[in-house]
C-alpha positions as CSV (number, residue, x, y, z in Angstrom):
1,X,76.6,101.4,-12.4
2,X,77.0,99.2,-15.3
3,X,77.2,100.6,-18.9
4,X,75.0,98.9,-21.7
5,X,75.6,98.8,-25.3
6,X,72.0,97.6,-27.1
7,X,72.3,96.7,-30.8
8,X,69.3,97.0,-32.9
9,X,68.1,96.2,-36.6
10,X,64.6,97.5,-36.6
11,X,62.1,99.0,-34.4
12,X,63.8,98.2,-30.9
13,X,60.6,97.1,-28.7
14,X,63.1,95.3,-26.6
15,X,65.5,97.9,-26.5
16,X,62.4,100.2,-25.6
17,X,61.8,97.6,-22.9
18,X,65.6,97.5,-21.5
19,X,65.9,101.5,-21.1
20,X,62.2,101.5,-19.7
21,X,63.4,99.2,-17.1
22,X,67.0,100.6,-16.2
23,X,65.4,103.3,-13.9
24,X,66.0,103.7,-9.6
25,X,68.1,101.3,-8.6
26,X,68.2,98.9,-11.2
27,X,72.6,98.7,-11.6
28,X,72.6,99.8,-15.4
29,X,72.0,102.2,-17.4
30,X,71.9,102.6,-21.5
31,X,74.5,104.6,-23.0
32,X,74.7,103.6,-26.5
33,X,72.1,101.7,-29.2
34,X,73.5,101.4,-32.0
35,X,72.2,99.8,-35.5
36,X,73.1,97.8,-39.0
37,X,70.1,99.5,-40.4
38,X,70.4,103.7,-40.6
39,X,66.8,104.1,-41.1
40,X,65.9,101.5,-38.3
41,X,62.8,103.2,-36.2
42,X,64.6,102.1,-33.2
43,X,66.8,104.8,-33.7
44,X,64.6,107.1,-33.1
45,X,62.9,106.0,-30.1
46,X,66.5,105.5,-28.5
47,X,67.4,109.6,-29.2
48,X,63.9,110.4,-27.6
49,X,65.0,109.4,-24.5
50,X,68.2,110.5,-24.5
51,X,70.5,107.9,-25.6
52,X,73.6,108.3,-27.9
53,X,73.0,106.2,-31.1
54,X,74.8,104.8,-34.0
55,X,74.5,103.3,-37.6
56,X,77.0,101.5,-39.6
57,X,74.8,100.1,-42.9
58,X,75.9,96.7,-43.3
59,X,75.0,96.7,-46.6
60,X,77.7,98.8,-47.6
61,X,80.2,96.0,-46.4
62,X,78.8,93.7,-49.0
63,X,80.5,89.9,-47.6
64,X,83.1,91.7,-45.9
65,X,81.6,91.0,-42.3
66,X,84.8,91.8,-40.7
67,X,85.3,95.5,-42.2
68,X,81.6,96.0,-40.7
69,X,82.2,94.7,-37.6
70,X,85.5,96.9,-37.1
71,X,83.1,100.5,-38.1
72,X,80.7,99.1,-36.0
73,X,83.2,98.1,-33.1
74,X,84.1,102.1,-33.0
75,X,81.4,103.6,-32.0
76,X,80.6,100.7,-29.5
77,X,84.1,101.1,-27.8
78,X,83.4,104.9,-27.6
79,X,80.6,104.3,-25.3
80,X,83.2,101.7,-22.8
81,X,79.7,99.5,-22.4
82,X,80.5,97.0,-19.1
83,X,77.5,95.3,-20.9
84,X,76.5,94.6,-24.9
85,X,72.9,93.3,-25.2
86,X,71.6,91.9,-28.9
87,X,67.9,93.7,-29.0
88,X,66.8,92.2,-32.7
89,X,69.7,92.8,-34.1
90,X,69.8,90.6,-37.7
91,X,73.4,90.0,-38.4
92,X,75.2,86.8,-37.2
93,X,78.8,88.3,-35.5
94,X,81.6,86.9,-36.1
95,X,84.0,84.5,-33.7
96,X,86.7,87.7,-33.6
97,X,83.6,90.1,-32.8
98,X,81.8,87.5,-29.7
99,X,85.2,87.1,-28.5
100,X,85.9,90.6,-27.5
101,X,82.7,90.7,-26.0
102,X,82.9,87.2,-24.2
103,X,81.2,86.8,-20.6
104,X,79.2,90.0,-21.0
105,X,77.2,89.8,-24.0
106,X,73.3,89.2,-24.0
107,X,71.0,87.7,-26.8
108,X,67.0,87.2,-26.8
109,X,66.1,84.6,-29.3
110,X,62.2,84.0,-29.9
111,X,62.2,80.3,-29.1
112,X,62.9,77.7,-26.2
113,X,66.5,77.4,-26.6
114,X,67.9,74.7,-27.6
115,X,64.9,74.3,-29.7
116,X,65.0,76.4,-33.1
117,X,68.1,78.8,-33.4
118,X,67.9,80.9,-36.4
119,X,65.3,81.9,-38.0
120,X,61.0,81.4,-38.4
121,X,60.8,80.1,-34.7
122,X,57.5,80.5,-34.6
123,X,56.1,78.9,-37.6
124,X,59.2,75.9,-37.2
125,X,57.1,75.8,-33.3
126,X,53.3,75.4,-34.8
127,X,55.2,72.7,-37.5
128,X,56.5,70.8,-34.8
129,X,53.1,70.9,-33.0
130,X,54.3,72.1,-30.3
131,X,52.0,72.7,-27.2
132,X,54.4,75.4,-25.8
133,X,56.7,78.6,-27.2
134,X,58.4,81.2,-25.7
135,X,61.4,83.1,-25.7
136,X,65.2,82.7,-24.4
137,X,67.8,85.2,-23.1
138,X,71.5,83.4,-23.4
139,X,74.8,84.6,-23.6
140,X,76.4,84.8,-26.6
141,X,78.8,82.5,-27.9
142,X,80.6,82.2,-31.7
143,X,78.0,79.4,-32.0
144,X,74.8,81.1,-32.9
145,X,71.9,80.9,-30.1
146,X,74.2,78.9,-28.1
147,X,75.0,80.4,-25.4
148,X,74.0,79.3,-21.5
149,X,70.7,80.3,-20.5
150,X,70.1,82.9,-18.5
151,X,66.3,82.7,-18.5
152,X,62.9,81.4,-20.4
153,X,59.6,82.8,-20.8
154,X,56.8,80.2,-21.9
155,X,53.3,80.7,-23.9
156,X,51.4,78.2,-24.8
157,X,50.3,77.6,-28.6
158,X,46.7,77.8,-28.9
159,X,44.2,76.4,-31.2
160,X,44.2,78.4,-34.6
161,X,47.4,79.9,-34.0
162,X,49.5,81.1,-36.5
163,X,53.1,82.5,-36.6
164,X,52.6,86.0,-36.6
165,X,49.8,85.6,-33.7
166,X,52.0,83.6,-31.6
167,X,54.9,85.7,-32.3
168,X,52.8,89.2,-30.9
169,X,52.1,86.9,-27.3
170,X,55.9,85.8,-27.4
171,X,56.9,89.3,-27.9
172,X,55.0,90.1,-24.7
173,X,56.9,87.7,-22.8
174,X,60.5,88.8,-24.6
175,X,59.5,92.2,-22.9
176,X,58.9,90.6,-19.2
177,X,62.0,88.7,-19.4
178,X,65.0,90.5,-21.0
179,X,64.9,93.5,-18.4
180,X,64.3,91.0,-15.6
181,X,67.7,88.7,-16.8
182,X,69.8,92.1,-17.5
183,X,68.8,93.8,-13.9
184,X,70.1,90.0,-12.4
185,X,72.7,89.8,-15.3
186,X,74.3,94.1,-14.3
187,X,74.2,92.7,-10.4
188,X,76.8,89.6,-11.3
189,X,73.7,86.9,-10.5
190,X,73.7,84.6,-13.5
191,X,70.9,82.4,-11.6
192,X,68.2,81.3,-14.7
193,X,65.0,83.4,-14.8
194,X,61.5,81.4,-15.3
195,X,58.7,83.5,-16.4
């Protein structure tokens, strides 16, 4: 049985969605989520169902990324994840950070990778005028949203649309496709979901 670590800034509907799914036989199971944000709702949801959590408050850190990183990387290494998956969490990690994880760390980015890493995917996607959107799950890298892909979820962008509309039907897809990848992902199959 594999061990995940989820990391979390806000309200954790994909976290929610990862613990729903690792039930049966799926080969993991959530024993840590952790968060930059002490007062992030996600929090909450996670100790509801029985999960350990923790908070280190980036903002506390000011620039010093790598002092946050260390705080945060003890309570992490307490739980001995096999598994760390990025669930919204908002703070870019540094090279040192990915590197201890590398191979078994898990990103979902609100966009058709390579298209639009960073920031305001959705409203970069309706700019573009783009007929299609959707959401990625890759492994992470030290080059933000970089990672290979290990699976895609596509919506198309309707008449009308605006970001925050076509971010609630990508958000549906992110919650299809992250537990599909990680049940794949915890059994050692890399194989590329579509959805």
């Amino acid at each position: 049985m594999k061990r995940i670590a989820i990391l979390i800034s806000g309200g954790g509907s994909n976290m929610v969605a990862l613990v729903n799914s690792m039930i049966g036989d799926h080969p993991a199971r959530a024993v840590l989520v952790a968060s930059n944000d002490p007062g992030a709702s996600g929090l909450v949801k996670a100790a509801g169902r029985g999960i350990a959590t923790a908070a280190v408050d980036h903002r506390l850190y000011g620039r010093d990324r790598a002092a946050f990183e260390a705080d945060l990387l003890q309570h992490i290494e307490a739980a001995s994840p096999d598994i760390l998956c990025l669930a919204g969490f908002m703070r870019v990690l540094t090279p040192g950070f990915v590197q201890k994880f590398e191979g078994r760390m898990l990103n979902i980015h609100p966009s058709l990778l390579p298209k639009y890493p960073g920031l305001h995917t959705h409203q970069r996607a309706l700019d573009a005028g783009d007929a299609e959107a959707g959401c990625s799950v890759h492994e992470v890298t030290a080059v933000l949203d970089d990672g290979p892909l290990l699976g895609q979820a596509r919506v198309p962008v309707l008449p009308g649309d605006t970001a925050d509309s076509l971010a609630a039907r990508v958000l549906v897809q992110e919650h299809r496709l992250y537990p599909e990848v990680l049940r794949r992902y915890a059994a050692g199959d890399r194989t590329p979901v579509c959805l």
